[in-house]
Each structure stands twice: as C-alpha cells, then as structure tokens.
TIPALUM-701120 format. One line per field, with one value per residue (C-alpha): residue in three letters; chain; x, y, z. Coordinates in Angstrom, 1 decimal. Example, Ala and Ser with C-alpha at 12.3 -4.5 7.8 and 13.67 -1.06 7.14 Angstrom:
BEGIN
aa c(ALA | SER)
ch c(A | A)
c1 c(12.3 | 13.7)
c2 c(-4.5 | -1.1)
c3 c(7.8 | 7.1)
% end
This chain:
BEGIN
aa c(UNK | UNK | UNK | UNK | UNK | UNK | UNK | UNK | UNK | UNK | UNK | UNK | UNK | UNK | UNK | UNK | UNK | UNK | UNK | UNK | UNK | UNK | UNK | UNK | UNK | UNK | UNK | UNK | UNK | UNK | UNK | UNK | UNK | UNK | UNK | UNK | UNK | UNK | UNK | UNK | UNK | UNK | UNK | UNK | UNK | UNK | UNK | UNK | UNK | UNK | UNK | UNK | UNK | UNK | UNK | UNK | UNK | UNK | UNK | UNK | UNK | UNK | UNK | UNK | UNK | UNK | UNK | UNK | UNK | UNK | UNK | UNK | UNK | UNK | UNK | UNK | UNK | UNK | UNK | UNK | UNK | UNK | UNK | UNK | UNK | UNK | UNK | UNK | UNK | UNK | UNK | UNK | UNK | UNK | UNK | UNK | UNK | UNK | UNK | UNK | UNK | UNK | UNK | UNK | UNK | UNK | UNK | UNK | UNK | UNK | UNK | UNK | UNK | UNK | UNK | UNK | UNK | UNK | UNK | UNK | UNK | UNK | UNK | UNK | UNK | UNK | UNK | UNK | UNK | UNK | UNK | UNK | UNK | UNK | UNK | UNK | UNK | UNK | UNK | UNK | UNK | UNK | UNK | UNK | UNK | UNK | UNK | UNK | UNK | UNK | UNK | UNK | UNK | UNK | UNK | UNK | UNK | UNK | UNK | UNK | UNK | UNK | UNK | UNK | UNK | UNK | UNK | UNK | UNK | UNK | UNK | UNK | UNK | UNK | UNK | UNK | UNK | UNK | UNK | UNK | UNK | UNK | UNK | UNK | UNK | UNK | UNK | UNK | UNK | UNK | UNK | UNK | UNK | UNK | UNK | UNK | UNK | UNK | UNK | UNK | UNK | UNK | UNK | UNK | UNK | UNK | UNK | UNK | UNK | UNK | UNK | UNK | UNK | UNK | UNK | UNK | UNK | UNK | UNK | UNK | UNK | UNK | UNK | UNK | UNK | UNK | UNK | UNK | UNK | UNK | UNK | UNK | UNK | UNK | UNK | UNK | UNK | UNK | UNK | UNK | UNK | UNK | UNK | UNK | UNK | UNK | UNK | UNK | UNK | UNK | UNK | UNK | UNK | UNK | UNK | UNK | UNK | UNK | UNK | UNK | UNK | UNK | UNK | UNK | UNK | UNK | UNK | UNK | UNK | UNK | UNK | UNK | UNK | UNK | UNK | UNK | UNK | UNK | UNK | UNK | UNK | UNK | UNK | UNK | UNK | UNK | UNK | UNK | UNK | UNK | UNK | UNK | UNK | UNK | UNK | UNK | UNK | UNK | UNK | UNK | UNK | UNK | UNK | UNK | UNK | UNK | UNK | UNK | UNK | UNK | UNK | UNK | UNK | UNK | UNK | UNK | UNK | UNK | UNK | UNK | UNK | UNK | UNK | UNK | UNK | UNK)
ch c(A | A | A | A | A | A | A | A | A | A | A | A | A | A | A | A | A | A | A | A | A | A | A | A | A | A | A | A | A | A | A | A | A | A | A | A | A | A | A | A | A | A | A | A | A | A | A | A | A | A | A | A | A | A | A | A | A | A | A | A | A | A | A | A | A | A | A | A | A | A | A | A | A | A | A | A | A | A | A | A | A | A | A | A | A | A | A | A | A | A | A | A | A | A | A | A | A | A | A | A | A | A | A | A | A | A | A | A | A | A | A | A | A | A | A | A | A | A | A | A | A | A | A | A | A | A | A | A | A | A | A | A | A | A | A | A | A | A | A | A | A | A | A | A | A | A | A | A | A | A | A | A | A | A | A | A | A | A | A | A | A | A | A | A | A | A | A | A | A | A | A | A | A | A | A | A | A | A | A | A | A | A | A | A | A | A | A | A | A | A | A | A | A | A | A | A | A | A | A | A | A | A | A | A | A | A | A | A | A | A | A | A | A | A | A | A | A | A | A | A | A | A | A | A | A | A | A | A | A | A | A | A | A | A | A | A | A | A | A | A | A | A | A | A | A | A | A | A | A | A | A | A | A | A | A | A | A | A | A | A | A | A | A | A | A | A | A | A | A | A | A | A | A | A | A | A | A | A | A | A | A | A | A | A | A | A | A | A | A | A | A | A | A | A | A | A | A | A | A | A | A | A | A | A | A | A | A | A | A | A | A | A | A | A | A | A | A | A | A | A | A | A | A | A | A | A)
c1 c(-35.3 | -34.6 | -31.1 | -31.8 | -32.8 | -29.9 | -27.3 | -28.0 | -29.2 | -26.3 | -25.2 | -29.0 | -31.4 | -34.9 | -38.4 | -41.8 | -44.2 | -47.6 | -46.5 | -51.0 | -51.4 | -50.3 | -48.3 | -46.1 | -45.7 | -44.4 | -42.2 | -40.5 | -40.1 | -38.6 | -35.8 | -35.1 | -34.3 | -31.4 | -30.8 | -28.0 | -29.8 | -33.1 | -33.7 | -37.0 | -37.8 | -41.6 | -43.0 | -42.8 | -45.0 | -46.2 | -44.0 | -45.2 | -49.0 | -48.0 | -46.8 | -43.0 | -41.4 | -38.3 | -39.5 | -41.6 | -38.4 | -36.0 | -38.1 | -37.5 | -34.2 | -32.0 | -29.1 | -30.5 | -29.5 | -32.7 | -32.5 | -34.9 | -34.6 | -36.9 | -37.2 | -37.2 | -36.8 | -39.1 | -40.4 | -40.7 | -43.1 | -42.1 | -42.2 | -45.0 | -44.2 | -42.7 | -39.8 | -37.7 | -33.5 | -35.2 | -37.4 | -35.0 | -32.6 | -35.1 | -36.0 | -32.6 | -31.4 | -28.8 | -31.0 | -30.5 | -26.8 | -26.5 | -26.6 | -25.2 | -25.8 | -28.3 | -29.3 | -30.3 | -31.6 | -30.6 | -31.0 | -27.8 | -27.5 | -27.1 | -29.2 | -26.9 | -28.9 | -30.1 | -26.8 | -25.3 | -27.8 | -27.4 | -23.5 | -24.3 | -26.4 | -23.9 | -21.5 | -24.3 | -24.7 | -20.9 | -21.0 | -23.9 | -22.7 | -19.2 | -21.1 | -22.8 | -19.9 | -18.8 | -22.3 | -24.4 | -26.9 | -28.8 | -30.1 | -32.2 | -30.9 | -33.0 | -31.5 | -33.1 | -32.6 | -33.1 | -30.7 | -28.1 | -28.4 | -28.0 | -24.7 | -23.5 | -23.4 | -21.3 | -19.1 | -21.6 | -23.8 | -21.5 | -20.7 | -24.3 | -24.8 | -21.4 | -22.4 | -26.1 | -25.1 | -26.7 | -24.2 | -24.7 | -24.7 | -21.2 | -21.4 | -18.2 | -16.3 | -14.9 | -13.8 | -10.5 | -9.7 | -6.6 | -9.7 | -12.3 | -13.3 | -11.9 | -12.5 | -9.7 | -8.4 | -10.4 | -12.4 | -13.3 | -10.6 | -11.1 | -8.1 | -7.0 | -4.7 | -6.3 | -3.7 | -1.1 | 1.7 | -0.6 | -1.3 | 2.5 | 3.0 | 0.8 | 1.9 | 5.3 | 4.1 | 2.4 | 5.5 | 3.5 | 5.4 | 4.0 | 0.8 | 1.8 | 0.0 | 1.4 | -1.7 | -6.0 | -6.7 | -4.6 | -6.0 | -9.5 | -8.5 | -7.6 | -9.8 | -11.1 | -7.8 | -6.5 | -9.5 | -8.8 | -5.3 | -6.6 | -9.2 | -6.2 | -3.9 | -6.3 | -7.0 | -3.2 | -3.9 | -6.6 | -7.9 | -6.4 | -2.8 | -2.8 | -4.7 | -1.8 | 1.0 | 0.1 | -0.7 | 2.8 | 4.4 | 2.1 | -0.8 | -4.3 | -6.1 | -8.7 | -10.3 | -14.1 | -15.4 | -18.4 | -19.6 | -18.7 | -14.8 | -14.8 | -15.6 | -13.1 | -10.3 | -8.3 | -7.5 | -11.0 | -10.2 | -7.0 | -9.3 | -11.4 | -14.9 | -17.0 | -18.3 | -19.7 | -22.4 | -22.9 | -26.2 | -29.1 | -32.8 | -35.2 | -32.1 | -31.1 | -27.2 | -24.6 | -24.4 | -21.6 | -22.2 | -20.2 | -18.6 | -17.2 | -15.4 | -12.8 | -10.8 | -9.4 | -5.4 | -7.1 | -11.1 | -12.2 | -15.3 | -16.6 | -20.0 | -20.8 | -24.0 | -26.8 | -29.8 | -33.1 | -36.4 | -38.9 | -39.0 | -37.1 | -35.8 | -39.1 | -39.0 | -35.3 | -35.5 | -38.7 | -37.4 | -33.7 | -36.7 | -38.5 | -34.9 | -33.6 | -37.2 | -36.6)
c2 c(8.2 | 9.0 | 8.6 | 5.7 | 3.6 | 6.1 | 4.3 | 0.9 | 0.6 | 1.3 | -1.5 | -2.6 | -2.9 | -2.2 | -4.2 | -4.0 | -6.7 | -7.3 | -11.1 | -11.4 | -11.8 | -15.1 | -13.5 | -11.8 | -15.1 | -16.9 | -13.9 | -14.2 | -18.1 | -17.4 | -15.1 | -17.9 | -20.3 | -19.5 | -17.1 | -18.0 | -15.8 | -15.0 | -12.5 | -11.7 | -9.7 | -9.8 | -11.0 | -14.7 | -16.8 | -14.0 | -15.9 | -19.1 | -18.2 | -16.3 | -19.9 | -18.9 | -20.3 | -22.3 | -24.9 | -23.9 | -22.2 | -24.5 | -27.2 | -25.0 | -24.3 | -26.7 | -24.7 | -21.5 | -20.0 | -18.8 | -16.0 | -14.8 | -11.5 | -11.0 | -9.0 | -12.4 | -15.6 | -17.5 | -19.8 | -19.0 | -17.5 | -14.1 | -15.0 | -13.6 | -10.3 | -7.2 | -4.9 | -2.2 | -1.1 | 0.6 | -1.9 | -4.5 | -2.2 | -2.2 | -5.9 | -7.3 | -5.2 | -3.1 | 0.2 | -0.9 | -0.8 | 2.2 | 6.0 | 7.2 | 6.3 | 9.3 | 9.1 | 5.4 | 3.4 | 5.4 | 4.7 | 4.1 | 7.1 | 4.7 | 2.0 | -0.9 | -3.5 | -3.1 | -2.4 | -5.5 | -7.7 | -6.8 | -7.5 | -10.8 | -11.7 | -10.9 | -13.5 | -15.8 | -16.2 | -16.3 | -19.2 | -20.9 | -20.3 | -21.5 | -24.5 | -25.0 | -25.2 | -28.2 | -29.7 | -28.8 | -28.3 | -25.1 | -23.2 | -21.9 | -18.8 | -17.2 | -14.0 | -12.8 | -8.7 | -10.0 | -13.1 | -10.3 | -7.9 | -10.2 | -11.2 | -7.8 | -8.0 | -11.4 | -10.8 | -9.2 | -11.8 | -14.3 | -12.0 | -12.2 | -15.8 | -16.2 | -13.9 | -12.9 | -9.0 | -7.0 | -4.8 | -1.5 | 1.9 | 3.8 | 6.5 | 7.2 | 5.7 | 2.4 | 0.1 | 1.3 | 4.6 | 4.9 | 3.8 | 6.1 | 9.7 | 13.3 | 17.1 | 18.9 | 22.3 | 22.0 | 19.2 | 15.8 | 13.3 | 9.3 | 7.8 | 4.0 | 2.7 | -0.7 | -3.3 | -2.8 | -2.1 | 0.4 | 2.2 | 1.7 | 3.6 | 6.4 | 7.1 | 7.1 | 9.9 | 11.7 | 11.7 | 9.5 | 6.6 | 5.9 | 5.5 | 2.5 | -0.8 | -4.3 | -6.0 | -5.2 | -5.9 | -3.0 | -1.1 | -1.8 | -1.3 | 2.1 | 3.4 | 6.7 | 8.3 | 7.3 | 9.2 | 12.2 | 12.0 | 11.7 | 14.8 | 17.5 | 16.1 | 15.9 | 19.8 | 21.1 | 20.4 | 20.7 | 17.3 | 17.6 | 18.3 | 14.9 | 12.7 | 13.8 | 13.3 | 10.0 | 8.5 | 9.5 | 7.7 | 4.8 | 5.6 | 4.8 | 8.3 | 10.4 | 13.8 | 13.3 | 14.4 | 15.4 | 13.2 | 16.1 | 16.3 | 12.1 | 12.4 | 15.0 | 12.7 | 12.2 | 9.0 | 8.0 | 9.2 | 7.4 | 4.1 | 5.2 | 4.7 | 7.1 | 6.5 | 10.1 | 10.0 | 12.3 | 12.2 | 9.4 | 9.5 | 11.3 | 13.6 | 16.9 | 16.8 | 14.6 | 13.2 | 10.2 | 6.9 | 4.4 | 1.9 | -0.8 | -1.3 | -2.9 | -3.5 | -6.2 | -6.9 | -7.2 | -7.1 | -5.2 | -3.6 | -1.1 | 1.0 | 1.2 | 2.3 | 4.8 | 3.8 | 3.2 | 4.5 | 1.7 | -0.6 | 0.9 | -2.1 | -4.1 | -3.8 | -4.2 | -7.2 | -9.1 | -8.8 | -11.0 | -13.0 | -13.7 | -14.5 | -16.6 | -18.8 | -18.4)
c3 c(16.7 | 20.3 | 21.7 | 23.3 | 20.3 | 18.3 | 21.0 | 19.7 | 16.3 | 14.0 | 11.2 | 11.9 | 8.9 | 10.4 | 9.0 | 11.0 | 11.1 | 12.8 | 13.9 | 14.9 | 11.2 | 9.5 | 6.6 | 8.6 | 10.9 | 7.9 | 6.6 | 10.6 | 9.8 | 6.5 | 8.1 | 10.9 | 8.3 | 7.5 | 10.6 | 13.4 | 16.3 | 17.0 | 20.1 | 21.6 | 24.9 | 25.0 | 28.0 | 28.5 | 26.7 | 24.0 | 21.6 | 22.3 | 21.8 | 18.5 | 17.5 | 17.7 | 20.3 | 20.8 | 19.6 | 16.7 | 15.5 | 15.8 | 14.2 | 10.9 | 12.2 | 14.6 | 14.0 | 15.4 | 18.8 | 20.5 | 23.1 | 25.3 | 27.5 | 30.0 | 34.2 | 35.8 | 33.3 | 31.7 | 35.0 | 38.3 | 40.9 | 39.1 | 35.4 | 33.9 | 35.8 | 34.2 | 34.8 | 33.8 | 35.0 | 38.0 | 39.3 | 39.3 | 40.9 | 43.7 | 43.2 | 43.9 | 46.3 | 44.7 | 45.5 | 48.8 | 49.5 | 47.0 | 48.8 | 51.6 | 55.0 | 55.4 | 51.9 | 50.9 | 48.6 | 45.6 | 42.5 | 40.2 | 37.5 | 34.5 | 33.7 | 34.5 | 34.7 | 31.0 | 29.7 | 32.0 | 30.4 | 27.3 | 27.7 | 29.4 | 26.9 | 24.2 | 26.3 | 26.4 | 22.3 | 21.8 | 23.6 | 22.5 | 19.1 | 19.3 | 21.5 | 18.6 | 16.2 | 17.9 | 18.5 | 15.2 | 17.5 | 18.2 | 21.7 | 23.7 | 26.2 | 29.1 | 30.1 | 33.2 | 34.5 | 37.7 | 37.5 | 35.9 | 38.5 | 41.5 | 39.5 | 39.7 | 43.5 | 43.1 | 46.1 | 48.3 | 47.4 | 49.0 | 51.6 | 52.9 | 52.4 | 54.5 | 57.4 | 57.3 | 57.5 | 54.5 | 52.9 | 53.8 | 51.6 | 52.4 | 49.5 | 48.8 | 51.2 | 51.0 | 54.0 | 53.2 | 53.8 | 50.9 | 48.7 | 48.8 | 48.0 | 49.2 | 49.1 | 48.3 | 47.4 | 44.6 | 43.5 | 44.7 | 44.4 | 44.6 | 45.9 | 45.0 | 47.3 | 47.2 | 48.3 | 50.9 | 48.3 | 47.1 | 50.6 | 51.8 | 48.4 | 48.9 | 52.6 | 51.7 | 49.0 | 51.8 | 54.2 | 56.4 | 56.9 | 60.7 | 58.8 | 56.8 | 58.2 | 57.5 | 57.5 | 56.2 | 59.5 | 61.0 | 58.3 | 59.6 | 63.2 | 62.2 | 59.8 | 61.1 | 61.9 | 58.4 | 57.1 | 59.4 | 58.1 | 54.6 | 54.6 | 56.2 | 53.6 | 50.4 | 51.1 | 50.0 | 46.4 | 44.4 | 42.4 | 39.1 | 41.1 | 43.1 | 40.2 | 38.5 | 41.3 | 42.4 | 39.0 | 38.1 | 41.1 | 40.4 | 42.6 | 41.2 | 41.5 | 39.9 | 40.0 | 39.7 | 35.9 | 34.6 | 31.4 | 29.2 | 30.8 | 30.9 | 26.6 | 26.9 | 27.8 | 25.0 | 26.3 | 24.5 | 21.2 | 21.4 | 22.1 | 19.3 | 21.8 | 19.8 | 16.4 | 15.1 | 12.5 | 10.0 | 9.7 | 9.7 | 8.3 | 10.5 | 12.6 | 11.5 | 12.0 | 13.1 | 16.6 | 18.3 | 19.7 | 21.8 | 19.1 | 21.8 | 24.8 | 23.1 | 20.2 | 18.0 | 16.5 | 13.1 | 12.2 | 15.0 | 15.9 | 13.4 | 12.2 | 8.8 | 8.6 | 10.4 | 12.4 | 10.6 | 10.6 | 11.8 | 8.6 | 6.5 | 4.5 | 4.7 | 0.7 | 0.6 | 3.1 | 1.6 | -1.9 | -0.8 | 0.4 | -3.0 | -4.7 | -2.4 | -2.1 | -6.5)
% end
C-alpha cells in the first residue's frame, strides 16, 4: 500500500491470479468476455506465451480493446528490452537537454514519462473505443515509453530534424528573456512575457519603454541586456509582490512554490483536484489523492471507493462469475 500504488488505485476492485496455472487462465478469459478493455504491461511476448495475447483474446472477445504498455513497443531492435521513467529519460534524450549548462543531463523531478503514458494511453482507448462504436470491431494498442517520451519533445524534435543542432539544456532561462526565471528581493520569480504583446506589456509596466522590440528577432539580437535589465529590476520586490502586480495587469507571472505552497493554493480546492480519503484497508489514517485534471458540466470525474489490498474481491469477483456463467 505505498503511495505510489495509493495514487492510482481508487474505484479499483483488486483480484490476484497466478495466470501459469490453467484455472486462473480461464478465470482471466471469463472476465474478457464480456470486458471492453484489457491492459497489460508485462514485457512483450509474456502474454502471448501464457496463451493470452491479442489474438487469443479477441477470438473470445472481438469487441474488446487490447492495450499493451511497454519501454519501447512490441517490435523493434529494442522490444524485448526493459525500462523504467528514468531510463527512458536517458534513452530519448530528454536528460540531455534538461539541467543547466554547467549542470546537465538532469533528471526531471517527476516521473513524466510514466504519468505521460499513462495519459496517452488513456487518449489512446477513448479512441479506440468510440472507433469501435462505429466499427463493432475491437483493437489492439501499443503504447510505447519510449515513443511517448520522444513525443514530449514534439517541437524540439522537429527543431533537430530541421537544423541538425541538438537542443541544449538552458535551466531556467528561456531564449526569451521576458520568459524565464529571476531572483528577486525575495524569492525566485518566473516571468511569462511570451509574445510580443506580452513583453511590450511588461516593459511598459517596468517604465521601460525603450526596451520594447517590434519583432522576436530584435528580441534575440538583444537578449543579454534584456536580462541585465531584467535581474536589477526583478530585485525591487520580492516574488509574491510582482507575481501579484503583473498578473493583475495581465502579465503571466509566478513566484516559484514548494509542493506544499502549490497544494496550498486555494485555486486547487476551488478545482476540486484532491480527493481525501478517510481511510482504506491496510493505512492507519486518512491521506488525499489527485482526482483529475479536469472536470465535467454534468457526470464528471469522481472517487467512490478506497484502494484495495492485493485481491481483495477475488471471492466477491469470482462469485459474479458463477451467477452470470448460471
């Protein structure tokens, strides 16, 4: 019951079965009759040899949607290899452009790649399952980490491919210098100015208005006094004091937070983020989780029930089984 599997396993009913013996292969078979998703992430093949794979499945099941997650796909050079976040981090090259110029490759604090593939593959089964409301036919998905994570880099990606040059690790600085980060009085403050209405804003704010460029390429040509500019400026308030006097006048802005200050924000609560749990079998005491990054007019997202203990509803489960084969 570690926070990692307490993140994801609400409104999940948990059963364990040892799918090397033949009665628990035909238990799995049973649930895929009349199941609209099956999702594996065992290395590729170890379904297949157990006698499950795509095709063995959807032989008892057209209908069913058939997704497999795996480091780097299910063919290829790399396909039998195995991964976790990190290692793809450092597979696809993200590591690399991540850090600072003296400090590089870095590894990214959160583990992006797994959550990223989890939300692509999320996408992925919407779609093959309104696909399949139109087809009647069912589908196979393979979600590769690697494929995800090279994704993630979309425009740098094409940047490369365009021009050869491999992006480079700038920290917290940005090629534009109303767009990246500053000390100040007190605090580190990311600054926003992205587009030229932005920056022609913010300069005005400043009482720079000799500063203001016309085009990105002025802005390029004179980066490092805009950031000299920036740095004497930034230091005659603290962060919270200019997050909140440029996003006032429209300026996107924000003082740097800790995780505890970010869950602090009651801009979260207002979004209703953070499902708190009472209690669940095996924890002593309540603790929150992150519902959804989103919400819906009507129906939304919602938790109704606790993570489970590893099988926990095997009787529950296999008993629905003996009425519904009655």
């Amino acid at each position: 019951m570690g926070t990692a599997f307490l993140t994801q396993a609400s409104n999940k009913r948990s059963i364990a079965l040892d799918l090397k013996t033949e009665a628990d292969r035909e238990i799995l078979k049973k649930l895929v009759a009349t199941a609209d998703v099956f999702v594996e992430n065992y290395r590729p093949g170890a379904f297949e040899a157990l006698g499950l794979g795509y095709e063995a499945l959807s032989a008892i099941n057209p209908r069913l949607i058939y997704a497999s997650f795996s480091a780097f796909g299910q063919q290829g050079p790399r396909g039998k290899q195995t991964a976790y976040d990190h290692v793809i981090q450092a597979t696809s090259g993200i590591m690399a452009m991540t850090g600072t110029r003296d400090v590089h490759p870095v590894k990214l604090g959160a583990p992006v790649i797994d959550y990223a593939t989890g939300m692509s593959g999320a996408f992925a089964l919407s779609a093959a399952l309104f696909q399949r409301e139109r087809t009647g036919r069912g589908q196979r998905i393979d979600m590769a980490m690697l494929d995800v994570a090279m994704i993630l880099m979309s425009s740098h990606l094409t940047g490369y491919l365009r021009n050869g040059v491999h992006p480079k690790p700038s920290g917290n600085r940005h090629p534009h210098a109303t767009n990246s980060a500053y000390e100040t009085k007190e605090g580190l403050l990311m600054l926003g100015a992205s587009n030229l209405r932005q920056q022609r804003r913010l300069w005005t704010l400043l009482d720079r208005p000799d500063m203001i460029k016309k085009t990105n390429e002025e802005r390029d040509a004179d980066h490092a006094r805009e950031v000299a500019v920036l740095t004497e400026i930034m230091q005659t308030r603290s962060a919270e004091e200019w997050e909140a006097f440029l996003q006032a006048r429209h300026v996107p802005a924000a003082r740097v937070r800790t995780m505890g200050e970010a869950l602090a924000d009651p801009q979260l609560a207002s979004r209703g983020i953070i499902h708190n749990h009472k209690s669940a079998p095996g924890i002593d005491g309540g603790f929150g989780v992150p519902l959804a990054a989103f919400t819906f007019a009507h129906g939304g997202p919602q938790i109704d029930s606790s993570p489970p203990t590893l099988g926990q509803h095997n009787n529950e489960i296999f008993s629905e089984l003996k009425r519904n084969r009655g």
